[in-house]
C-alpha positions in Angstrom: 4.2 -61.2 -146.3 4.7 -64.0 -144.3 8.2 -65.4 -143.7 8.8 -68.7 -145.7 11.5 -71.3 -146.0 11.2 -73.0 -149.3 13.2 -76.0 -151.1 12.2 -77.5 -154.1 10.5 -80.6 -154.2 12.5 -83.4 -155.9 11.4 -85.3 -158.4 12.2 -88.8 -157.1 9.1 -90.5 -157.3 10.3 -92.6 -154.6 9.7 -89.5 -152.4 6.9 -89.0 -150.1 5.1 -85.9 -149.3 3.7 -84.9 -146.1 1.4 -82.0 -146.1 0.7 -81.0 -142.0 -0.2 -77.7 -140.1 2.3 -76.4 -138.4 2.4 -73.3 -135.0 1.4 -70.8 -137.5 0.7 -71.9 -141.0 1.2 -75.1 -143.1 4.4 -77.0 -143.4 5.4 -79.3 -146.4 7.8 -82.4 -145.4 9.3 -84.9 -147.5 11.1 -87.8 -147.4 14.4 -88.5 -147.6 16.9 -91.3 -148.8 16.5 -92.7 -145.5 12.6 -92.1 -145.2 13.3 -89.6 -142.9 10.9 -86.7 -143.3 12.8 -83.4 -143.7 10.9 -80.4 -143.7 10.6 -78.3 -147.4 7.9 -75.6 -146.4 7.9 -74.2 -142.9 5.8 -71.5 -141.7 3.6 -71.3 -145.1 -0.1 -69.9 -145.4 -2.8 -70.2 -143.0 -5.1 -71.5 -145.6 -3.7 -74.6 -147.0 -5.3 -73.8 -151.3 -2.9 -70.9 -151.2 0.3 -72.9 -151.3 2.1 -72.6 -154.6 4.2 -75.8 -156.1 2.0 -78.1 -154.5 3.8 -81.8 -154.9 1.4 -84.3 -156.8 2.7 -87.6 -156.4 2.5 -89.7 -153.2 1.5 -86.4 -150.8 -0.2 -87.4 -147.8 -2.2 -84.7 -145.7 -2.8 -84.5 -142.0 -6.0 -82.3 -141.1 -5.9 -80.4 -138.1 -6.8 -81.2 -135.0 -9.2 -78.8 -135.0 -11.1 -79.8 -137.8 -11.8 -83.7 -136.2 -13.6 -84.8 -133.4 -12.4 -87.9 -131.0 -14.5 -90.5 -129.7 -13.0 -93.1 -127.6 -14.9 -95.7 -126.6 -14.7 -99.3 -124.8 -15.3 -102.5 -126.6 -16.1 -105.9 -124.7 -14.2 -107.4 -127.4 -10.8 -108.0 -129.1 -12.4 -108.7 -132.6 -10.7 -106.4 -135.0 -12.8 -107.0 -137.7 -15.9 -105.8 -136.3 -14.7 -102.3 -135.0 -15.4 -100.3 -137.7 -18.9 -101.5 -137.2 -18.8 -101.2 -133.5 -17.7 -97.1 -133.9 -20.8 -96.5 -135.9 -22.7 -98.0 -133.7 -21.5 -95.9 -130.4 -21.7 -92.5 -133.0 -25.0 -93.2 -133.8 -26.0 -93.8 -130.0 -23.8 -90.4 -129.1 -25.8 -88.8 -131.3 -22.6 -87.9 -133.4 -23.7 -87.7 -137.9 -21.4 -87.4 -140.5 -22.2 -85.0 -143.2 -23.8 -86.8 -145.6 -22.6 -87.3 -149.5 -18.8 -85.3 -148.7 -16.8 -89.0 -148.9 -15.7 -90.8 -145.6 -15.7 -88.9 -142.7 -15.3 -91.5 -140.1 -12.7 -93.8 -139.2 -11.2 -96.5 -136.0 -8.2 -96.8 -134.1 -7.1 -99.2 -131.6 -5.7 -97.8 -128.7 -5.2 -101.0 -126.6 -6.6 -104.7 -126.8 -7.1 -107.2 -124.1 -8.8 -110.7 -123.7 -12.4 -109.7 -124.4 -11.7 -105.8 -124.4 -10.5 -103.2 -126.1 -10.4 -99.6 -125.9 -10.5 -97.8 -129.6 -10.6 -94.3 -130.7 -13.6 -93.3 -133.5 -12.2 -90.0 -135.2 -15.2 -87.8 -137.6 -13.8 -85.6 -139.6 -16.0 -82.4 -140.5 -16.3 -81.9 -144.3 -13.7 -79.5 -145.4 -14.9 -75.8 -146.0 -13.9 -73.7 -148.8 -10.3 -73.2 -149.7 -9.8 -76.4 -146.8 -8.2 -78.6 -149.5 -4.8 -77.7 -151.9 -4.8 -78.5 -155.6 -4.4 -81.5 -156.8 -5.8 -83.3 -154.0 -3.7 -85.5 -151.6 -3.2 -89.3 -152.4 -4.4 -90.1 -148.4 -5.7 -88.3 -145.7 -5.5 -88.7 -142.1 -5.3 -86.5 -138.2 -1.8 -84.1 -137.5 -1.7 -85.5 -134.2 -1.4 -88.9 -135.8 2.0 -88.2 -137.4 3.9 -87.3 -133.8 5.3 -89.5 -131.7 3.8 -89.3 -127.9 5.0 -90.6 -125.0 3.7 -93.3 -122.6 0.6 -92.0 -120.3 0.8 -88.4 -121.1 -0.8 -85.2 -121.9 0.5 -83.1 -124.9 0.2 -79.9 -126.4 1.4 -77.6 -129.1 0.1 -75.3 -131.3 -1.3 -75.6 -134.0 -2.4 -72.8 -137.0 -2.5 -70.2 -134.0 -4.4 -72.6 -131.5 -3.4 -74.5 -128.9 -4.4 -78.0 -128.9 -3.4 -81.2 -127.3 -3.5 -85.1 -127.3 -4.0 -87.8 -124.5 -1.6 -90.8 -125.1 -1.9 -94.2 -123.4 1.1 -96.7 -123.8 2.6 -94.4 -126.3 -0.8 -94.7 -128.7 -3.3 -91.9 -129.5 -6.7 -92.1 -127.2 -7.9 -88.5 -127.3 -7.3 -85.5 -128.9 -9.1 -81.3 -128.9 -8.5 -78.4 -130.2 -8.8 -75.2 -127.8 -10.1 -71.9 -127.9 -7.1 -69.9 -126.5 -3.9 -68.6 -128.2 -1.8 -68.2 -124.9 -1.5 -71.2 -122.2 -3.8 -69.7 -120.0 -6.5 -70.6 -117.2 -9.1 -70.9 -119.7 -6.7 -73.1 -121.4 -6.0 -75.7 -118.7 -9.9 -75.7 -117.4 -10.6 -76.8 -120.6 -7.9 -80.0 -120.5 -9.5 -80.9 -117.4 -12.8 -80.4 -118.3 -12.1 -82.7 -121.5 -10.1 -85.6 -119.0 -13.2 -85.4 -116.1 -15.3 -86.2 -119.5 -13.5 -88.8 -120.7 -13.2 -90.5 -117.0 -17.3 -90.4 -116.8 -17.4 -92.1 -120.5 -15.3 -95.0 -118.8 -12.1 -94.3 -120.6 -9.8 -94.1 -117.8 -6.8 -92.8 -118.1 -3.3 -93.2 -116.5 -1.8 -90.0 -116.7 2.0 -89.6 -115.5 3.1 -86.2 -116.9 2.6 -83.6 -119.3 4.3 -82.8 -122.2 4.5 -78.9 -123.9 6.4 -79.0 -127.1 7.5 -75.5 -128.5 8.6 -73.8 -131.7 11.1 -71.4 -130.5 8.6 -68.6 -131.6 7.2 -65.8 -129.1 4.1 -67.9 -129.3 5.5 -70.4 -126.7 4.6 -70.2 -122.6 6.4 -68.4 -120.4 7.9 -70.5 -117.1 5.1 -69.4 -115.3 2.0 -70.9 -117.8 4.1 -74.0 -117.5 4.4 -73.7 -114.1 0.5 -73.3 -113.6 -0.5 -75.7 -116.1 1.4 -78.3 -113.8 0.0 -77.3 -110.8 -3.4 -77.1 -111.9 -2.6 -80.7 -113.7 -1.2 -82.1 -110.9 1.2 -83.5 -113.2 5.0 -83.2 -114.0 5.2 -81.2 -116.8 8.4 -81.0 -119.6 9.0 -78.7 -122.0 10.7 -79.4 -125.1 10.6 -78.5 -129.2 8.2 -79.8 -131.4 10.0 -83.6 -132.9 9.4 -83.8 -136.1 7.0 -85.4 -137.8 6.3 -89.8 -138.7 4.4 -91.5 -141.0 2.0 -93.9 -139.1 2.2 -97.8 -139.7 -1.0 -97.4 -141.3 -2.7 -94.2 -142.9 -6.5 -93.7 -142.4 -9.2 -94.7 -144.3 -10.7 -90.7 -144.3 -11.5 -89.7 -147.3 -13.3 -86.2 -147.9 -15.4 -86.0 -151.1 -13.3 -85.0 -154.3 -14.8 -82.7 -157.1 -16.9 -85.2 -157.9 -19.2 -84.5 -155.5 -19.8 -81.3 -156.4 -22.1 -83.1 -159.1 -23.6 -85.1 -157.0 -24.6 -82.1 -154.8 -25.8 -80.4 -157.9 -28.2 -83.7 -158.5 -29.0 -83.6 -154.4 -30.1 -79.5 -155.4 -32.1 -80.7 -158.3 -33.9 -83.6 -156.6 -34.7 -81.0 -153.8 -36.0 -78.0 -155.5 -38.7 -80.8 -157.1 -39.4 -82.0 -153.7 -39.7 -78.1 -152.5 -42.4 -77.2 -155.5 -44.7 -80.8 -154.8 -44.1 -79.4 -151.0 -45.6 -76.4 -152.1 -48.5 -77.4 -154.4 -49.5 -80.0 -151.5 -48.8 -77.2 -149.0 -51.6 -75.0 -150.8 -54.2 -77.9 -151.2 -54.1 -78.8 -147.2 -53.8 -74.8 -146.7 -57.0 -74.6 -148.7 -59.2 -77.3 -147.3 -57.6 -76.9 -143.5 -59.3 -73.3 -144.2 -62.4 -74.2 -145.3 -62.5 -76.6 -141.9 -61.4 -74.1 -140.2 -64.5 -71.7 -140.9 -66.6 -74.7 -140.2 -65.0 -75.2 -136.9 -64.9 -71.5 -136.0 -68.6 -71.7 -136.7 -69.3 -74.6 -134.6 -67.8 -73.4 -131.9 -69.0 -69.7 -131.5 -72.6 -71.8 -131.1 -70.9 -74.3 -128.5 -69.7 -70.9 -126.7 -72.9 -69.3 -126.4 -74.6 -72.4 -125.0 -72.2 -72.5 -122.6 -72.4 -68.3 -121.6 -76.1 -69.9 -121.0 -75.0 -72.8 -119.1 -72.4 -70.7 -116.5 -75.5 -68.3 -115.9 -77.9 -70.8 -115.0 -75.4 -72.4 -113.0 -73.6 -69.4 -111.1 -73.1 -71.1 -108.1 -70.8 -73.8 -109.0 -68.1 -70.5 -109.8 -68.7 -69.5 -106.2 -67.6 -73.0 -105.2 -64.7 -73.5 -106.8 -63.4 -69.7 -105.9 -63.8 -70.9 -101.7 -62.0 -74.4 -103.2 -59.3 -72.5 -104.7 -58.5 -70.4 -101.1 -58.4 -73.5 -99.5 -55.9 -75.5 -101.0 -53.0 -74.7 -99.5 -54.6 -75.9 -96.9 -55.9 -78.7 -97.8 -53.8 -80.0 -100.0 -51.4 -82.4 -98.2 -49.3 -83.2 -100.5 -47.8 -80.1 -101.0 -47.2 -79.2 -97.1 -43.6 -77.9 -96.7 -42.9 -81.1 -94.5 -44.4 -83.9 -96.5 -42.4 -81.7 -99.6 -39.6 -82.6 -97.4 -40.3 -86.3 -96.8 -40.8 -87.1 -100.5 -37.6 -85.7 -101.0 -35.4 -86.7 -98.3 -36.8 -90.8 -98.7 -35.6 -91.0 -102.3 -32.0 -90.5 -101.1 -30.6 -94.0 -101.2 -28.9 -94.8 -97.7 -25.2 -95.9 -98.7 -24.8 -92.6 -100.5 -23.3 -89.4 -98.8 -25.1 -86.7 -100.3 -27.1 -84.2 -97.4 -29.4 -81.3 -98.0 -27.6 -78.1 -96.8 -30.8 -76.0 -97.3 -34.6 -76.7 -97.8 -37.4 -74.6 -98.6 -40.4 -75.0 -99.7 -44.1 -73.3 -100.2 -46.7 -74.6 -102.5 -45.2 -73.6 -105.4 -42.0 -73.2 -104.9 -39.4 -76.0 -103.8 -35.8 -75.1 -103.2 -32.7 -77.7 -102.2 -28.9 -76.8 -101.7 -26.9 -79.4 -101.0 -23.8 -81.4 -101.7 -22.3 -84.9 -102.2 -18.2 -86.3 -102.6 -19.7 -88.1 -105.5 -20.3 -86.5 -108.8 -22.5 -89.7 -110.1 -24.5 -89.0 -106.8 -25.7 -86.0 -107.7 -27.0 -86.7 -111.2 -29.1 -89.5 -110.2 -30.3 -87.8 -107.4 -31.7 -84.9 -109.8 -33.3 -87.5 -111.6 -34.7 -89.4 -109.1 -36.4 -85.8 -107.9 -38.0 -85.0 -111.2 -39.7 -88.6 -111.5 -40.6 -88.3 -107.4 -42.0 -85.1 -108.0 -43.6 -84.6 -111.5 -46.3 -81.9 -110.1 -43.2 -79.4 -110.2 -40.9 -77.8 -113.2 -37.5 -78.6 -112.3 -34.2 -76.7 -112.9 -31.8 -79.2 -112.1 -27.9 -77.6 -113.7 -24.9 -79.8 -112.9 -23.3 -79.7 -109.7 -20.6 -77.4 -109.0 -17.4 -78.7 -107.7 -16.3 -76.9 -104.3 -12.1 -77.0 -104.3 -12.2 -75.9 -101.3 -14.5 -79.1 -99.8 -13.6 -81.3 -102.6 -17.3 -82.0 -102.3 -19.6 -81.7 -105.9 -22.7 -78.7 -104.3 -25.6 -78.7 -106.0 -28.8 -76.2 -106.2 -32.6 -77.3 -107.5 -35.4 -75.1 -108.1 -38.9 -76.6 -108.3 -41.8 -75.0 -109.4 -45.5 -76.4 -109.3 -46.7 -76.6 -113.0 -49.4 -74.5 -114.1 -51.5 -77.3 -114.5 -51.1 -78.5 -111.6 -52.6 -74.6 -109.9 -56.3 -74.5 -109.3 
């Protein structure tokens, strides 16, 4: 039985309710005469629909971290009203769909505005699974790492419902935040920070990062000095360590939404509508089944006589196998376009001359094309792999993302080539 620390809710309808995950399980806060929020529930159940005494008016909910994805982006305007708009438009380009018909999933934040430009922050929220909502449902919804206050240019972390996870702040607002896989502050923990900053930088959200921030919960969950310690070093970034503050409401709450029960019945209609669609799928799928058969048999018929007149054909004609067996042995050699050395020129003359990227190693056959090399630009690189597979289209390329060498600080990089089978005689 988990350990709780319970006080009951009071009845001032005044009060608000802040329903938030906290290290280990969900915490209830609520405020106080001063609209300080003073926590009522601390260290409760992992799964948030098996909290008891649940309060129903004015309760507020911050979803995990790990249950939202963040997208910031840069806008070539300061136009306020238009950046809803704007974030769908740079999901839909990322590829990134709500789940359909479970409320509003998507929201915008403005993380800084300048003449003409403006950096925001799209949040999607996935729609919450089974037991992912208490009873009665929340008055509004919005992120956990919303409700914290961050400091200027940083990096924090803290755990949250047994994860680590941790936000980016710029001028004190919100501009990126992940959960992570780990539950200890390990390597695997920090590679995936930097991965998620070196990802951000290449989106052209740059970021001025003066420290690092680890906030704790006096629990043997926290880091030892020596994970702090590493993360810093790794970071290359000053790192404090300090308790978790508590909790703020934000000047404004989101407009996320998730789909109330409601929806169940207009999932049940969806299910209806569907299986219809499924059985005139079927009955149509049986039709074309039946006359694609018939053509089929047709076909097969016409084509067994194509394929004797052509077994006549080839024995009439016997010699033109002979000459295209002698072709075959000679293409290696006469096929210039696949000499190692011309190989090499086609390569080497697509490298612009203002870039430093070098070939470390080059071989090549006929079929086979290998290049190691390495470049101090990252960029370089992945145009470079590019330019290869449009310069040589004859060959299948493997082209993986460069690897960067710590040791060099230079981004190595390893292609494979291989000459398509159509392309063999």
């Amino acid at each position: 039985m988990r350990g709780l620390k319970i006080t009951r809710y009071m009845s001032n309808k005044k009060s608000s309710h802040l329903l938030i995950p906290g290290p280990e399980g969900w915490e209830i806060w609520t405020t106080d005469a001063d609209d300080q929020l003073q926590s009522v529930l601390d260290d409760g159940p992992l799964l948030v629909s098996e909290i008891a005494d649940m309060p129903s008016a004015k309760l507020v909910m911050g979803f995990p971290v790990r249950e939202a994805l963040a997208v910031p982006f840069k806008a070539n305007t300061d136009d306020d009203a238009i950046f809803d708009d704007l974030a769908s438009m740079h999901l839909e380009k990322s590829g990134i769909r709500p789940e359909g018909n479970a409320g509003r999933l998507t929201d915008c934040f403005s993380v800084e505005q300048g003449e003409g430009q403006s950096t925001l922050l799209a949040v999607v929220l996935s729609a919450p699974e089974p037991g992912g909502l208490p009873s009665p449902l929340p008055d509004a919804f919005d992120i956990s790492a919303r409700f914290f206050p961050m400091a200027e240019n940083a990096i924090t972390l803290w755990r949250e419902l047994g994860r680590w996870v941790f936000a980016v702040s710029s001028h004190g607002k919100l501009t990126y935040f992940q959960s992570l896989s780990g539950s200890r502050l390990s390597g695997e923990t920090i590679r995936d920070v930097y991965l998620a900053l070196t990802q951000l930088g290449l989106q052209g959200v740059n970021l001025e990062l003066s420290k690092a921030v680890v906030w704790t919960s006096g629990s043997a969950s926290d880091p030892s000095d020596d994970e702090v310690k590493a993360f810093g070093r790794q970071l290359g970034a000053e790192v404090t360590v300090g308790p978790k503050p508590a909790p703020q409401m934000p000047e404004s709450i989101s407009k996320l939404i998730p789909a109330d029960a409601r929806s169940e019945k207009r999932v049940r209609e969806i299910r209806k509508k569907r299986n219809v669609l499924i059985a005139a799928v079927l009955v149509l799928y049986v039709g074309l089944a039946t006359y694609f058969g018939y053509q089929y048999i047709e076909l097969d018929s016409s084509l067994k006589k194509q394929d004797e007149l052509t077994r006549e054909i080839r024995v009439k004609h016997s010699e033109i196998a002979l000459f295209n067996a002698d072709w075959q042995q000679l293409a290696a050699v006469v096929d210039s376009q696949r000499w190692p050395l011309q190989l090499l020129y086609r390569v080497a003359t697509i490298i612009p001359p203002s870039q430093d990227l070098r070939f470390k190693v080059f071989e090549a056959s006929r079929e086979r094309v290998v290049i190691r090399g390495e470049s101090s630009d990252l960029k370089a690189t992945s145009s470079y792999a590019e330019k290869i597979r449009r310069a040589l289209k004859d060959y299948e390329w493997s082209l993986p993302p460069a690897e960067d060498d710590r040791k060099t600080e230079r981004w190595k990089f390893n292609y494979e080539g291989k000459l398509k089978e159509d392309q063999k005689l």
